[in-house]
TIKOLSE-842564 format. One record per residue (C-alpha): residue number from 1; residue in one letter; y, z, x. Coordinates in Angstrom, 3 decimals. Layout:
ATOM    nr   rest         py         pz         px
ATOM   NUM      A          Y          Z          X
...
***
This chain:
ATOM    nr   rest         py         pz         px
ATOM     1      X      0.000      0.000      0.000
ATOM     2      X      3.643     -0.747      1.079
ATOM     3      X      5.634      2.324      1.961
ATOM     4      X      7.991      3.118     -0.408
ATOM     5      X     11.462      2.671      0.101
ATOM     6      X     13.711      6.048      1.380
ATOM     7      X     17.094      6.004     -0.797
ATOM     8      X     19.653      7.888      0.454
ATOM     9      X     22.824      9.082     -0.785
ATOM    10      X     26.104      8.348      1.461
ATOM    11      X     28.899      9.779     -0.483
ATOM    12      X     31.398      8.415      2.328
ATOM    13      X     30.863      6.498      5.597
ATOM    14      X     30.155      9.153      7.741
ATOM    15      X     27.170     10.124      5.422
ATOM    16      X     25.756      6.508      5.075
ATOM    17      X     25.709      6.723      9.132
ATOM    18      X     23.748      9.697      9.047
ATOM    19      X     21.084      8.898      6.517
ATOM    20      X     20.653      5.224      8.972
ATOM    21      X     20.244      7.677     11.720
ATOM    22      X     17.735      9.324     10.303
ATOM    23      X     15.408      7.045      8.643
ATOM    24      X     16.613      5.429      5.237
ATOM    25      X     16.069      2.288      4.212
ATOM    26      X     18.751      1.583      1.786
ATOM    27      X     21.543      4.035      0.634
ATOM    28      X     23.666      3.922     -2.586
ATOM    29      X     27.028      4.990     -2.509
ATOM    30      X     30.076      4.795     -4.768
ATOM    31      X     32.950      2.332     -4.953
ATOM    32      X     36.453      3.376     -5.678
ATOM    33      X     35.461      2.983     -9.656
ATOM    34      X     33.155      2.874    -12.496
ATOM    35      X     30.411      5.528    -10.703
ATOM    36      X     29.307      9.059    -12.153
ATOM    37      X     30.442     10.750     -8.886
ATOM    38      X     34.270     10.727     -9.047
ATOM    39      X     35.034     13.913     -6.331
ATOM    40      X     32.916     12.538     -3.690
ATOM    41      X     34.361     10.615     -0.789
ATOM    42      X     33.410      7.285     -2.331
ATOM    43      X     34.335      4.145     -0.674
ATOM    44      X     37.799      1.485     -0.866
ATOM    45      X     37.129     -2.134     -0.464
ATOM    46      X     37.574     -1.235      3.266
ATOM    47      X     35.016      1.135      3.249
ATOM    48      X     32.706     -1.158      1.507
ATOM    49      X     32.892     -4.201      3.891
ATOM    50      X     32.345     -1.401      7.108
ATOM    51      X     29.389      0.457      5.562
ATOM    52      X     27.910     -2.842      4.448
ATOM    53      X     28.258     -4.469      7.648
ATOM    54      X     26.783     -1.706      9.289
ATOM    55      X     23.948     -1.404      6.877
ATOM    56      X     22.965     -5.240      7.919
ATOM    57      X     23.286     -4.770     11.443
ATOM    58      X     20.346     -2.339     10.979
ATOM    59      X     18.715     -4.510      8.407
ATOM    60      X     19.101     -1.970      6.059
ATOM    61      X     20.392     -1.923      2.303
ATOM    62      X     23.558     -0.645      0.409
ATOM    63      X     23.909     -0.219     -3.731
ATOM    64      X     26.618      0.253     -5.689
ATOM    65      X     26.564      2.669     -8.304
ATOM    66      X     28.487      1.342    -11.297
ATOM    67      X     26.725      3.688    -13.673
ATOM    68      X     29.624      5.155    -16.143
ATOM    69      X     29.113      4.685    -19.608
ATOM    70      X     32.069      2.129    -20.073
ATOM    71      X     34.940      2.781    -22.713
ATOM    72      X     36.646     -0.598    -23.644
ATOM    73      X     39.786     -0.451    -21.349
ATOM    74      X     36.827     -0.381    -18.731
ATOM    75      X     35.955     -3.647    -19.019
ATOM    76      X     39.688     -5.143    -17.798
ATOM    77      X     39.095     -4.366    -13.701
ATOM    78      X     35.068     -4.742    -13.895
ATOM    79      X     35.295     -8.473    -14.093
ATOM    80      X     37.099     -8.319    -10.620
ATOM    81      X     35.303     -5.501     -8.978
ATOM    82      X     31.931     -7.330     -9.618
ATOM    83      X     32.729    -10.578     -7.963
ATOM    84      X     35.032     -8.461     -5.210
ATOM    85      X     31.087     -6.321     -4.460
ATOM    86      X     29.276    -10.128     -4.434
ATOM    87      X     31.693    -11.375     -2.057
ATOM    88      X     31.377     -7.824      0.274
ATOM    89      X     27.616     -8.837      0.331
ATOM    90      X     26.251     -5.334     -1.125
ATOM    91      X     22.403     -5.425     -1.702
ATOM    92      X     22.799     -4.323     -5.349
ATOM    93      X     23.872     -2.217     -8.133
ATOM    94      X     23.235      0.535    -10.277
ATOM    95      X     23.998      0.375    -14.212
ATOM    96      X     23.712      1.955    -17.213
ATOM    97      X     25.638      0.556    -20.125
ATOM    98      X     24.050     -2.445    -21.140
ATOM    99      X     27.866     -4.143    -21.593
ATOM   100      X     28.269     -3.376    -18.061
ATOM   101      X     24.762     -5.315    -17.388
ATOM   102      X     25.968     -8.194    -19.803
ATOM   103      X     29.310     -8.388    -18.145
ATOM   104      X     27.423     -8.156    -14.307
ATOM   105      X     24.952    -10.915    -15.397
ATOM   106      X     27.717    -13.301    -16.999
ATOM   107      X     30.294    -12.819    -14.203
ATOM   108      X     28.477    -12.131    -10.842
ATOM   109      X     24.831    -13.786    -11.661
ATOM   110      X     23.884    -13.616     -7.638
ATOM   111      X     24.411     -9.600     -8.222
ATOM   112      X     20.906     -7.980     -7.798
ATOM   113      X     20.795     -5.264    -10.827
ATOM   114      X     19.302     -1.840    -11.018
ATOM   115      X     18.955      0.606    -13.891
ATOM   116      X     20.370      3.452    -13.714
ATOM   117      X     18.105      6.732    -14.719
ATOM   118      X     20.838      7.197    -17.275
ATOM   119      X     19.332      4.456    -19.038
ATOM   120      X     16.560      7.001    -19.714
ATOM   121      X     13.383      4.647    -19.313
ATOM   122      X     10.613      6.551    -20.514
ATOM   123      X      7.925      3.860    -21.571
ATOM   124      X      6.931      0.788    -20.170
ATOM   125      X      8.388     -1.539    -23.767
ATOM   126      X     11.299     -0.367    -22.532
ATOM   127      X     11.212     -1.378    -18.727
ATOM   128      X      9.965     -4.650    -19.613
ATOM   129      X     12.936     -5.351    -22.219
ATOM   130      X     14.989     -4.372    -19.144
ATOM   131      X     13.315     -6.493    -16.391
ATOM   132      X     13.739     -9.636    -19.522
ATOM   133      X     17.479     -9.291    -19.024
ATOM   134      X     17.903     -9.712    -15.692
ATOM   135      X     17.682     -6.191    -14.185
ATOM   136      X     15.347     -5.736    -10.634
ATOM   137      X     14.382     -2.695    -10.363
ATOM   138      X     14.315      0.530    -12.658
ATOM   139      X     15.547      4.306    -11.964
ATOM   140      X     12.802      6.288    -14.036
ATOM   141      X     14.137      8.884    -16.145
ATOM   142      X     13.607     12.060    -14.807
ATOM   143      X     11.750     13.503    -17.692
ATOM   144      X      8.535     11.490    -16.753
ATOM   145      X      5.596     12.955    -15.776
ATOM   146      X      2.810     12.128    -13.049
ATOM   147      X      0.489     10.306    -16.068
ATOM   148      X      3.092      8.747    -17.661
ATOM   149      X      4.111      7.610    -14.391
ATOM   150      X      0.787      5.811    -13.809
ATOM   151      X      0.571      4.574    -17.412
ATOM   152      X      3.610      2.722    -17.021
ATOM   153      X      2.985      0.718    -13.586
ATOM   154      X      0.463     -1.352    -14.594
ATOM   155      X      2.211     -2.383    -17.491
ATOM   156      X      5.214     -3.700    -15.764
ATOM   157      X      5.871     -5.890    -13.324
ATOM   158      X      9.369     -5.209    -11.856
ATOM   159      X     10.370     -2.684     -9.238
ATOM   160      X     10.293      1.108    -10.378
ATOM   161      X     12.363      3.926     -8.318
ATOM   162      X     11.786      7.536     -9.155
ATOM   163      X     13.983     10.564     -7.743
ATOM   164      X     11.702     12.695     -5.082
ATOM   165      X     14.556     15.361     -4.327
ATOM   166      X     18.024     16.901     -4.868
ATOM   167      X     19.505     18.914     -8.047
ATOM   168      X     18.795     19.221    -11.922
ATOM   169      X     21.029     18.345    -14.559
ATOM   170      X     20.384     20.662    -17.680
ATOM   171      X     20.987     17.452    -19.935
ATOM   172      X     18.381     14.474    -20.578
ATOM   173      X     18.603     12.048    -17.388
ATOM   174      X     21.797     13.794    -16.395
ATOM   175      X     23.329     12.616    -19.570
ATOM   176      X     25.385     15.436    -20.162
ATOM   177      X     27.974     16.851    -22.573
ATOM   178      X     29.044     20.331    -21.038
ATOM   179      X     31.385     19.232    -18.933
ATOM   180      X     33.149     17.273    -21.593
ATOM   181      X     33.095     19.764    -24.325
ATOM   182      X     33.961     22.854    -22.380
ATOM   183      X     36.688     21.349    -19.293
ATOM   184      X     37.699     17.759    -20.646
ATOM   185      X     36.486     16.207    -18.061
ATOM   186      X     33.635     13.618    -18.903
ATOM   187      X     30.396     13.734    -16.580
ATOM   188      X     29.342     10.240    -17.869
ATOM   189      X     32.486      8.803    -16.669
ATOM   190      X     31.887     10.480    -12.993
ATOM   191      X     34.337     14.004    -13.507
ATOM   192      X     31.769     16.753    -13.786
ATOM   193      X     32.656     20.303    -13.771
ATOM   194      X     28.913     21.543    -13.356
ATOM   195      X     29.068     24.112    -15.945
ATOM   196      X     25.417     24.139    -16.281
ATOM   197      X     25.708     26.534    -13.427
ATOM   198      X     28.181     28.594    -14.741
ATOM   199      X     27.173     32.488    -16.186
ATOM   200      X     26.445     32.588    -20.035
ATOM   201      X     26.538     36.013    -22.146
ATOM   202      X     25.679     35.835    -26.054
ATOM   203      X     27.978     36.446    -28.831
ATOM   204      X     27.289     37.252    -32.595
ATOM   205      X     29.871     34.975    -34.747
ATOM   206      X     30.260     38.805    -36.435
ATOM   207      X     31.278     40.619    -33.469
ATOM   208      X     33.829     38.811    -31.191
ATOM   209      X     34.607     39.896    -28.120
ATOM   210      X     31.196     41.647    -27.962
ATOM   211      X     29.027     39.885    -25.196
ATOM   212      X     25.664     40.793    -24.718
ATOM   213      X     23.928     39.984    -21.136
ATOM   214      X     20.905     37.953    -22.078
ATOM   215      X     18.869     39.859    -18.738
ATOM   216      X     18.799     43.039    -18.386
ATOM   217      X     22.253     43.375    -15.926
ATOM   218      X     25.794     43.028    -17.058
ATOM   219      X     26.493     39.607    -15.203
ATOM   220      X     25.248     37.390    -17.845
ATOM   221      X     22.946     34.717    -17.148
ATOM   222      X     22.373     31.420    -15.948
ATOM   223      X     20.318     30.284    -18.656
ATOM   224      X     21.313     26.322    -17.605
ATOM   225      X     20.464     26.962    -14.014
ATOM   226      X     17.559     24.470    -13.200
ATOM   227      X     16.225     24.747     -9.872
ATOM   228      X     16.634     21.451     -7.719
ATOM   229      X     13.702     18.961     -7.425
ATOM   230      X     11.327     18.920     -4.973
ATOM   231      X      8.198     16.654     -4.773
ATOM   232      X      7.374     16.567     -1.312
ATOM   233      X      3.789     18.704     -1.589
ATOM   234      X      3.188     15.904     -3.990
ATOM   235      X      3.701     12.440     -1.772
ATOM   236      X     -0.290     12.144     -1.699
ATOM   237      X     -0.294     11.660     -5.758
ATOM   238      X      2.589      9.945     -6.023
ATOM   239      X      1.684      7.213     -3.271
ATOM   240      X     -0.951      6.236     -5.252
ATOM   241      X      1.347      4.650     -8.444
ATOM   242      X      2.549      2.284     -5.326
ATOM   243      X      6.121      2.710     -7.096
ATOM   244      X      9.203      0.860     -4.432
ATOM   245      X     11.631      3.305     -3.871
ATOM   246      X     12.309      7.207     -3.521
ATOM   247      X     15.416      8.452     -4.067
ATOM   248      X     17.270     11.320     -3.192
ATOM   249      X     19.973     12.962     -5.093
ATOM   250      X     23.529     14.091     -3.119
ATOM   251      X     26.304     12.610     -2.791
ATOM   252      X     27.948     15.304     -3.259
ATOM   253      X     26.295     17.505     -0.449
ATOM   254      X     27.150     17.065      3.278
ATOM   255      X     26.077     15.344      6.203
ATOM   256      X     23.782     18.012      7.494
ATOM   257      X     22.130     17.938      3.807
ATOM   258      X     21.697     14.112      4.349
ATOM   259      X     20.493     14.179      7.979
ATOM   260      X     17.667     17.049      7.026
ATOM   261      X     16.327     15.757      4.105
ATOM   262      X     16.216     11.899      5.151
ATOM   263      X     14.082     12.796      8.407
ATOM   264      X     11.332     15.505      6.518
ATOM   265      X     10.594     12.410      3.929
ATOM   266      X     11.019      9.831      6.760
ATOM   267      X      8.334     11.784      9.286
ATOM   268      X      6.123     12.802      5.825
ATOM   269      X      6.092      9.143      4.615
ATOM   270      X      5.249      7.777      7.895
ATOM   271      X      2.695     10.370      8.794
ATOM   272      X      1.085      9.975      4.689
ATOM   273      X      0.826      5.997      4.974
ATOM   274      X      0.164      5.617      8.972
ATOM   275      X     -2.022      8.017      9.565
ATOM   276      X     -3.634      9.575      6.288
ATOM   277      X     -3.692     12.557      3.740
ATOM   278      X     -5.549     14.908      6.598
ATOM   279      X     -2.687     14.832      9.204
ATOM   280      X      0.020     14.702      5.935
ATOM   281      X     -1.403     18.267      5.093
ATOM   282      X     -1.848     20.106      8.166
ATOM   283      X      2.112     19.531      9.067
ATOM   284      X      3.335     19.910      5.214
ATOM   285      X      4.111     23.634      5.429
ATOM   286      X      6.709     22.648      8.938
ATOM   287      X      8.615     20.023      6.831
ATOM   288      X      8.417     22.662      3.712
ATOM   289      X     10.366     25.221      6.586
ATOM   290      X     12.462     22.523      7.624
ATOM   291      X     13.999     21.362      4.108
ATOM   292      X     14.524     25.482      3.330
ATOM   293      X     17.028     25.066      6.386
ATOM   294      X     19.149     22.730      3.841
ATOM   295      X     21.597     24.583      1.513
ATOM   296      X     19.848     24.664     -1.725
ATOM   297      X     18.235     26.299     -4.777
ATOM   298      X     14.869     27.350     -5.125
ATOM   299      X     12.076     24.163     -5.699
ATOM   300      X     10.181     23.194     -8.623
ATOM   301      X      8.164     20.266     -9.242
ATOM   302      X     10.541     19.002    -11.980
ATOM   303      X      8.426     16.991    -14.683
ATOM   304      X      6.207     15.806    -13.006
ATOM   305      X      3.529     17.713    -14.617
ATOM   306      X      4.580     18.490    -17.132
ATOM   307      X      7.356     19.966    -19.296
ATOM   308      X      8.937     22.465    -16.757
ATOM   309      X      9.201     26.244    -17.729
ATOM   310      X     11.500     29.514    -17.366
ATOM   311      X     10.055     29.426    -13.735
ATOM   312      X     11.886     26.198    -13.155
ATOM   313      X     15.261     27.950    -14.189
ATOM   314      X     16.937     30.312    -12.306
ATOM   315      X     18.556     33.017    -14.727
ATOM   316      X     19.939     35.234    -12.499
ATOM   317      X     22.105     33.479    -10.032
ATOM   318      X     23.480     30.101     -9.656
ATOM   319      X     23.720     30.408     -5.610
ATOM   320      X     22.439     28.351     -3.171
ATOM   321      X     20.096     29.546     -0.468
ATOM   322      X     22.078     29.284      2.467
ATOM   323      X     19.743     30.488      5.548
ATOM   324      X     21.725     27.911      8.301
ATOM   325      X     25.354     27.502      8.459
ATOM   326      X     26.322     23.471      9.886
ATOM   327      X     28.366     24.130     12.548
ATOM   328      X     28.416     20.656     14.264
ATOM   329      X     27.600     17.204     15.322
ATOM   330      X     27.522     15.156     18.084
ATOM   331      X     29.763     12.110     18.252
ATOM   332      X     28.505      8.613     17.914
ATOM   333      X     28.953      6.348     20.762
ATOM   334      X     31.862      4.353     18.945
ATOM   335      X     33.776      7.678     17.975
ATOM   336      X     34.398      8.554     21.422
ATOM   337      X     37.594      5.704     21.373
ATOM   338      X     38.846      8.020     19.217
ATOM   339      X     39.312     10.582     21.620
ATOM   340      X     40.777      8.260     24.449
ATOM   341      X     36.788      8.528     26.031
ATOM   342      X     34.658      5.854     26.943
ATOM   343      X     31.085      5.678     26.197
ATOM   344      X     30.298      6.381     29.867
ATOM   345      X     31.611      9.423     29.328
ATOM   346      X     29.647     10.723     26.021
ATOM   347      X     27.383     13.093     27.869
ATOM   348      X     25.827     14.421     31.741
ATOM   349      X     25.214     17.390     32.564
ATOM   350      X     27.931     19.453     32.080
ATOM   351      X     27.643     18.653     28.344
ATOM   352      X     28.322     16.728     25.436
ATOM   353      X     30.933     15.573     23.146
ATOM   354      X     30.774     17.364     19.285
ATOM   355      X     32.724     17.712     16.246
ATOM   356      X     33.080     21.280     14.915
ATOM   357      X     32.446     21.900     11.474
ATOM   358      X     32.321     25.802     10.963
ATOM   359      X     33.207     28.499     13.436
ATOM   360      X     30.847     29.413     15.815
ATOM   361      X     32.012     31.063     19.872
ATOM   362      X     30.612     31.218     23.129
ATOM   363      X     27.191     32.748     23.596
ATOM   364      X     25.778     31.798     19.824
ATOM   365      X     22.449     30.514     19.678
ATOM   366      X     22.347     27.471     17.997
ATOM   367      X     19.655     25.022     16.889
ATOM   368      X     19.766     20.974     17.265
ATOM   369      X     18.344     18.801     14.680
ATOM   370      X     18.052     15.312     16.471
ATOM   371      X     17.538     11.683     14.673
ATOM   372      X     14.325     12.131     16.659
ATOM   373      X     12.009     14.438     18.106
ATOM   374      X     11.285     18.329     16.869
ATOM   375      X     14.374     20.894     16.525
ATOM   376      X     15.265     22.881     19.396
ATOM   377      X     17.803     25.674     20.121
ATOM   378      X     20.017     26.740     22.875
ATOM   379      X     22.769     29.067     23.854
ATOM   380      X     26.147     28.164     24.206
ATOM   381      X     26.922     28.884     27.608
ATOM   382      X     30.191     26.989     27.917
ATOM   383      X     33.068     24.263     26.147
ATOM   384      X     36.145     22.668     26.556
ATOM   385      X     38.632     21.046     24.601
ATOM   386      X     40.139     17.580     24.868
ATOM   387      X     42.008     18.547     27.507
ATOM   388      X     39.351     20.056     29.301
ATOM   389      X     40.386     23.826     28.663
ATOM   390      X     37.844     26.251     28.451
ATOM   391      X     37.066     27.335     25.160
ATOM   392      X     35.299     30.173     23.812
ATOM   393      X     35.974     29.737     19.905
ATOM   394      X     35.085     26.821     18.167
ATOM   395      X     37.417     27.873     15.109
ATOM   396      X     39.830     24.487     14.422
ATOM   397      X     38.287     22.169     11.740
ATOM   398      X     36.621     18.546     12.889
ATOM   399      X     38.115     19.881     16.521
ATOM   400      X     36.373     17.879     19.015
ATOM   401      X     34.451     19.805     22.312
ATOM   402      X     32.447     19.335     25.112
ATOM   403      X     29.052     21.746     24.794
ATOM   404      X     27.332     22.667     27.499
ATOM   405      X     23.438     21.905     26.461
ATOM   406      X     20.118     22.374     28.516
ATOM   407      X     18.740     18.888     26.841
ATOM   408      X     20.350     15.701     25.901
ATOM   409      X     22.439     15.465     22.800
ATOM   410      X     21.200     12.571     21.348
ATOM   411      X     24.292     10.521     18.986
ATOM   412      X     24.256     11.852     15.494
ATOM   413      X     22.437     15.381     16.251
ATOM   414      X     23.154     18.375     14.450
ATOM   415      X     24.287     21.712     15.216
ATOM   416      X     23.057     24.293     12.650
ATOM   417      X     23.360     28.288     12.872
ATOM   418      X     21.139     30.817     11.478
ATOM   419      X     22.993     33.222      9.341
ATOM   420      X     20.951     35.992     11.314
ATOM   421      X     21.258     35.512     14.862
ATOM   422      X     24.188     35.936     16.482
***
């Protein structure tokens, strides 16, 4: 069987550059308009020809999310945006609203379509009405389990995606209302508060200004809290439905996020298809350790077996589990022009050119995710500034430093801190 596709999400450029780095295939990212993310970094027309052009250089692929559900005034600057993506050269895009398919189909024909999981496919009559207007590939809805999964692949004949990791919406294919209702601000048109994660008490319509805590405490409850999806323990089943493309949710979460979860499902894919099940399960429980370095919530399984339960909600807390803080990353090659350095001069050793990203000082131990190879952690025996002054707090946002590091940095590494060591 072919390997499935990795799908990352890249909600700016430097994103996109990480998830390459790291093993995707394809990323989908947002344009300036008509996408359900509207506070991520999203891209401008300039931002679309660079991360396009860089995706092709790699022969790699970049989609376009233009997944709102469209209001009529919508319609005026789609027209224009669709033939301004065909002429960028983007690999694809992501819709929902079948007038925003009609309108894609009519105007930019050459456009390769995808359904979004908006769309809420759920049966294989409904893919194949899909594939019969044009569309490639569809974005399962979420809902679906493992057998309904398999039931529906040999009934179709286009290209099926399914998400494998990232955050819950407490709505039906993330086709919620909350947001809407309680702030104004619609998350079908890309402006979502995330009240789902907000703390809930109950109130009798008798008794106002009476709340009563739904748990036991006095904080109220997150009774909308899902926990986030993942399916990694479950590649093995999975592989077999031979589905084309795994996607990961995020394009709201950072870098680091991107860069950890992109390599576990890069090595785990690899390891499943190249070398078998046997190998897949004896280094499952290092990846599992590895993805809890992420920020997230706890894991379920989502649907995939089922209807999920109270143990796939979290009722008591809507934090993430934060056990590494990202402190860094090393500079690429082509961002060391930006410091007046040439790329002779990215690394020896006497150290290594980073960009800070949280405070961390000298004599920290810190731990280096790579693009390649396993973690591995050092102390931070000395840096310098631009101006080669000594440093021994990295506490200036994005500042860029020279580390001093016992191994070689390798481009696009990160620097991650465990909340308990010093």
């Amino acid at each position: 069987m072919k390997k499935p596709e990795i799908l990352a999400p890249a909600g700016d450029l430097e994103k996109l550059k990480f998830a390459f780095a790291y093993g995707a295939d394809a990323v989908y990212a947002g344009g300036s308009s008509f996408g359900l993310r509207a506070h991520a970094g999203n891209f401008g027309e300039d931002q679309l020809r660079i991360g396009t052009e860089y995706a092709h250089k790699l022969n790699r692929k970049i989609y376009i999310t233009v997944n709102i559900f469209a209001h009529e005034q919508d319609f005026t600057a789609l027209k224009s945006y669709l033939k301004e993506l065909t002429e960028i050269g983007v690999d694809g895009i992501i819709v929902s609203d079948p007038g925003v398919l009609a309108v894609a189909r009519q105007e930019a024909p050459n456009l390769t379509v995808h359904l979004s999981t908006q769309a809420n496919c759920t049966n294989s009559s409904s893919a194949n009405f899909w594939f019969s207007q044009g569309v490639k590939r569809i974005v399962m809805a979420r809902e679906l389990t493992l057998e309904e999964l398999a039931s529906i692949r040999p009934r179709t004949e286009g290209e099926m995606e399914i998400f494998i990791h990232g955050a819950m919406c407490m709505s039906y294919s993330g086709r919620c209302l909350l947001s809407n209702y309680l702030t104004g601000r619609d998350a079908n048109r890309g402006e979502c508060t995330h009240p789902c994660r907000w703390g809930y008490a109950l109130v009798e319509e008798k008794r106002p200004g009476e709340y009563f805590p739904i748990e036991e405490d006095n904080r109220g409850s997150y009774i909308f809290n899902s926990h986030d999806l993942c399916l990694l323990p479950y590649l093995p089943q999975l592989k077999e439905l031979n589905l084309n493309s795994y996607k990961i949710e995020g394009r709201m979460k950072s870098a680091y996020y991107v860069a950890n979860t992109v390599k576990v499902y890069r090595e785990a894919i690899d390891v499943l298809w190249d070398q078998g099940e046997t190998e897949f399960q004896q280094r499952i429980a290092a990846w599992l350790k590895e993805m809890d370095k992420a920020s997230h919530r706890d894991y379920s399984s989502g649907f995939l077996f089922g209807k999920p339960g109270a143990e796939s909600h979290n009722i008591e807390t809507s934090n993430y589990i934060r056990e590494y803080n990202f402190v860094g990353r090393s500079l690429a090659l082509e961002e060391l022009k930006d410091i007046g350095k040439e790329k002779t001069d990215y690394g020896n050793e006497l150290g290594y050119w980073i960009e800070q990203r949280n405070i961390f000082y000298l004599g920290d131990e810190l731990e280096v995710l790579s693009p390649h190879g396993e973690p591995w952690t050092f102390q931070v025996a000395a840096m310098w500034d631009e101006e080669g002054a000594k440093v021994e707090v990295a506490r200036h946002a994005q500042q860029k430093l020279k580390i001093a590091t016992p191994k070689r940095l390798e481009p696009y590494s990160i620097l991650r801190k465990n909340k308990k060591t010093k």
